[in-house]
N, C-alpha and C positions, 0 to 999 in steps of 0.2 A: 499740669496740662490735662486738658477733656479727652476724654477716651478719642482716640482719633478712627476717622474711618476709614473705611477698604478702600485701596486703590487700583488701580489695573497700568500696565504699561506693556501698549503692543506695536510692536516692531512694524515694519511693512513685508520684511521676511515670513512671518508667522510666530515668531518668538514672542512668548509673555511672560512679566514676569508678572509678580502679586509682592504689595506693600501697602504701605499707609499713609495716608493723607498727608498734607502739608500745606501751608498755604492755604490759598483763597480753594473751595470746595467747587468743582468747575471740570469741564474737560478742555483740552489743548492737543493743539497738532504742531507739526514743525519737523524740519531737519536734524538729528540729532547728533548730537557732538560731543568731543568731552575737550575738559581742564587738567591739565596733569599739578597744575599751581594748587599749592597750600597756603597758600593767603590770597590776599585781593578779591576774595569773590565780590561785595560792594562795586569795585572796578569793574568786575568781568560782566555783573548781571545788567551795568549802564553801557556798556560799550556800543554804540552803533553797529558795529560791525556784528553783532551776534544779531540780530535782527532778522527774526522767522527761525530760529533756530531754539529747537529745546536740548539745553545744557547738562550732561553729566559731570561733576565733581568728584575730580577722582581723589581726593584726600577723605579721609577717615569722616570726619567732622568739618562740617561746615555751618556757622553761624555762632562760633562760641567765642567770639569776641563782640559777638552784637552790628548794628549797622552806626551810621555815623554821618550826619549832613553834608561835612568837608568831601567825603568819598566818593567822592562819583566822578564820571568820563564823560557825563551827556545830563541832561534835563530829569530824564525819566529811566524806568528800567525798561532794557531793550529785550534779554532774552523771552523767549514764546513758554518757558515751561522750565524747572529745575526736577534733579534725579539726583539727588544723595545715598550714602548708605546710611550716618545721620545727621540729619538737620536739625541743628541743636534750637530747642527756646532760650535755654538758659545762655547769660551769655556774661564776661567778670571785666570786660573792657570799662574805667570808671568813667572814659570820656565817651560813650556811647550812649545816645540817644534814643536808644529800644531795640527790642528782639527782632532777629528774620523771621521770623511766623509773623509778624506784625506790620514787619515791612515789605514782606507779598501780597499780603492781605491788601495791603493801604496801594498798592499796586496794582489788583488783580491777578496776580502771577499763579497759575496752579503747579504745585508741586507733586513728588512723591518719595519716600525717605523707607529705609529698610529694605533696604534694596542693595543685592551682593554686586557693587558697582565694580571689584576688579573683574568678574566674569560678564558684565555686560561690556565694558568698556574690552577684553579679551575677543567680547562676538564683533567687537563695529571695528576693532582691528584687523581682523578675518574677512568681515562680509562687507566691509567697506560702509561709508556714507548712504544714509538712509533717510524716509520719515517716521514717524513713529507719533504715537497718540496715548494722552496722560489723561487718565478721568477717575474722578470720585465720586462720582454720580451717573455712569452709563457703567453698569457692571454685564454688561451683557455683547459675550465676544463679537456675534454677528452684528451686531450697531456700532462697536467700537470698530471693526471692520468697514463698515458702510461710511462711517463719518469720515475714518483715514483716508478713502479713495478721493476725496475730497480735497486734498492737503495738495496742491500744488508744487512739482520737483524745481530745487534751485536753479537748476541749467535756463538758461535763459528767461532769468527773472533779475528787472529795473529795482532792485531795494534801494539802491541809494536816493534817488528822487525822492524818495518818498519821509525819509531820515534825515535831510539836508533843511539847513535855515530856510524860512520862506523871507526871509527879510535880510537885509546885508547888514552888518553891525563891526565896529570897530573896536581893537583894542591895543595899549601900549600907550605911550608916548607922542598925542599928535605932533609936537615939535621933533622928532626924530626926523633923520635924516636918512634914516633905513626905509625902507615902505615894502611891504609883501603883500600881495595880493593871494586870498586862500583860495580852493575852490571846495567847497564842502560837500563831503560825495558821504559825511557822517564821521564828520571830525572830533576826533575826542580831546577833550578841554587842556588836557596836561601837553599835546600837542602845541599849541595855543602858546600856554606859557612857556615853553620853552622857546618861541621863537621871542617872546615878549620879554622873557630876561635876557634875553642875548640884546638887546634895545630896538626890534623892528616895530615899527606900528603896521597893526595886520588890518584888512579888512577882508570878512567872512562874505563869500559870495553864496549862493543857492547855486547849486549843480549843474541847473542848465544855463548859467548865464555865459551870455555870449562874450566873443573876444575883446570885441568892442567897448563892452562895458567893461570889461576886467581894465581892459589900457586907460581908458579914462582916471581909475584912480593914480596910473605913474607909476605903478610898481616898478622897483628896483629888481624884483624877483617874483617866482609865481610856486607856490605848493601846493599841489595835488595829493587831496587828504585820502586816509584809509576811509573804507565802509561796505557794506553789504553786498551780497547779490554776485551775481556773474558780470565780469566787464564787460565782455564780449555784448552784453543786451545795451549798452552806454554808447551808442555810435555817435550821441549831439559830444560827449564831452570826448571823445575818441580827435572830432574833427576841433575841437577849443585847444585840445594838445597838440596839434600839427600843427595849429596857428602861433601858437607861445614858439615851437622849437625853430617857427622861423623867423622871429622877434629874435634870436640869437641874447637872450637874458637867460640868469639861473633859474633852473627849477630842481627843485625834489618834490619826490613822492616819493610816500610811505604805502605802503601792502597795495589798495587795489589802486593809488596814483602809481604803484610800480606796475604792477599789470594794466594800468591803460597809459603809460609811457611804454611799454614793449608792444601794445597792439598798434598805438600810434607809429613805432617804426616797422608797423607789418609784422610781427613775432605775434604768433600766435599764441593763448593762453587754453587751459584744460580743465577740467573738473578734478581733482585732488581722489584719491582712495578715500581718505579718511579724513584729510586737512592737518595743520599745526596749530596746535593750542597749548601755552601753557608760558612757564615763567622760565625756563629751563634747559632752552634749546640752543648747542651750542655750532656756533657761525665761526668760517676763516675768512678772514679778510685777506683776499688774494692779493691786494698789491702792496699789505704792511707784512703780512705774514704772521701777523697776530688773531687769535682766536678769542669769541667774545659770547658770555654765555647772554639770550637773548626771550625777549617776552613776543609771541607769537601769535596768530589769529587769525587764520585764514584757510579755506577750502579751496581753491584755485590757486595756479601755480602758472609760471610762465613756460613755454615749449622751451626744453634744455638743448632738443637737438637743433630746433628751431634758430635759436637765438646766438650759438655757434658758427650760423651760417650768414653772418650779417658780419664785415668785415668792420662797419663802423658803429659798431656796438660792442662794448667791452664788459665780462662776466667781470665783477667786483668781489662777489660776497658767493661763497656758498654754504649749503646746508652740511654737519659733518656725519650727521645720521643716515639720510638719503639722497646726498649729494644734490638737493634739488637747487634750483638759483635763488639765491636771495640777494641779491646785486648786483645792477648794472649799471654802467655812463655811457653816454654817446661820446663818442671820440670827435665830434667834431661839431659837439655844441657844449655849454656851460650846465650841460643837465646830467644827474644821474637820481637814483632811487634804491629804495631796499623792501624786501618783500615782509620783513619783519617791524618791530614798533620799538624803536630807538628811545621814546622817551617814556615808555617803559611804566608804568603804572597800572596794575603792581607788576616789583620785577628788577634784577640787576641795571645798573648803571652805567655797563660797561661800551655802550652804543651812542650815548649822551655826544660825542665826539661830530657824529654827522653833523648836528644842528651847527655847531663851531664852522663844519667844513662849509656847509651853505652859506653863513654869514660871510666867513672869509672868501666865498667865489662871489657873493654881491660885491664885497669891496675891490675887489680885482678885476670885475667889468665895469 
């Protein structure tokens, strides 16, 4: 590997650190976050959902399995910027298709590696969610200052529109006798298939399509996909989900379809300290009483005190870390949601069971 160059990485606090290049040579701004998962980065760096966010990797190494065509959750890579301690070139995977230096490159993704990620990822546990700014080429704090103020706060930012299909497209089995209708607010693909091996044929709507057009296909059922941004900024798809829950058909949602299925019954949603990321987070399932280790991705969370005070709304799933909500059901429609990603790529399989529960509440309406 070529001598690499200086990097800089500065907080919005005033925190800097100093490391080394990576990736495409560039500067980057963004939200910063971290992954507590030791595999799936390829996953994590396509996910929709990370979208305007520069990523911290909190495992040791990252990139030393190589990247891989089949790995992805979306088209392109979504995150804004990577932060390793090291980001490996070399990589021994023999079905790999080429190095992460080569695959941010071929991306645009600027990086930065050498970096003591348990003491950074220890300050955004403390100072909470921030933005921050990645450059290999503005070494000079006051510019690298000047350009941050520039970087845009999550709270009340539309990411999803912007991540969602422009076009509607179908997939499964057109002879099936299942039909779902998506809404993609930045749906991730392994999402997709898992409703398509259960035998639904799906068709992928664009975020702001209206109600109208969603009934036109006849769905049997409606899911409200995970993706970016604050929900709270989404009042077109706010008002599409009061129109489904009064169609009295099933719906789920996953992360932000679960937070714009709780604003839609009025439960308010918040900006997170720091969010849940990673492959490892374990969840009770309050009406089996079984607990389920679970793959996570989100910086917003639904009001807990909020959502206790809504008689016909039932807590499903919570957090066992910080007891926050990660499921609900309306008690008196075919609809419920979970705040985390049940079909899990990368990531346990212990959640897999949801998609089963949807299928079998289509067949029972």
């Amino acid at each position: 590997m070529a001598q690499q160059q200086q990097a800089i990485l500065l907080l919005e606090d005033g925190h800097i650190f100093y490391g080394k290049s990576f990736g495409k040579v560039g500067t980057t701004t963004g939200e910063i976050c971290f992954n507590t998962g030791m595999t799936g980065y390829q996953e994590v760096f396509t996910d929709p959902s990370y979208t305007g966010q520069v990523i911290i990797m909190n495992n040791v190494h990252t990139g030393n399995y190589g990247v891989k065509a089949t790995d992805i959750e979306s088209s392109s890579v979504k995150i804004k910027g990577l932060i390793g301690r090291n980001l490996e070139e070399q990589f021994s995977r023999i079905q790999a298709s080429g190095s992460l230096t080569d695959y941010l490159i071929a991306n645009n993704i600027v990086a930065i590696e050498d970096i003591d990620t348990r003491a950074l990822v220890a300050h955004i546990r403390t100072k909470g969610a921030m933005n921050c700014i990645i450059s290999s080429e503005i070494l000079d704090e006051t510019k690298l200052k000047e350009e941050l103020a520039k970087c845009p706060n999550m709270d009340g930012l539309d990411l999803a529109s912007g991540v969602s299909t422009k076009e509607e497209y179908e997939l499964g089995d057109v002879n099936s006798e299942l039909k779902v209708a998506v809404l993609d607010f930045g749906v991730k693909k392994n999402i997709l298939n898992c409703l398509v091996e259960r035998g639904a044929y799906v068709r992928v709507h664009p975020a702001t399509t209206p109600l109208s057009r969603l009934k036109e296909f006849n769905p049997d059922g409606y899911f409200i996909s995970n993706g970016p941004g604050d929900p709270a900024a989404l009042p077109y798809a706010i008002e599409t989900i009061r129109g489904i829950l009064a169609e009295n058909k099933p719906l789920f949602g996953i992360c932000l379809g679960h937070q714009l299925l709780a604003l839609a019954n009025d439960i308010p949603t918040f900006k997170m300290h720091h969010g849940h990321r990673g492959l490892n987070h374990p969840v009770k399932n309050i009406i089996t009483g079984r607990c389920e280790i679970t793959t996570q991705n989100h910086g917003f969370g639904v009001d807990p005190e909020a959502v206790r005070k809504h008689d016909h709304i039932e807590v499903t799933h919570i957090n066992l870390n910080d007891e926050s909500i990660e499921g609900i059901r309306v008690k008196n429609k075919p609809a419920f949601s979970v705040q985390y990603h049940p079909e899990s790529t990368p990531g346990p399989h212990d959640s897999r069971y949801l998609f089963d529960d949807f299928i079998a509440l289509i067949n029972k309406n």
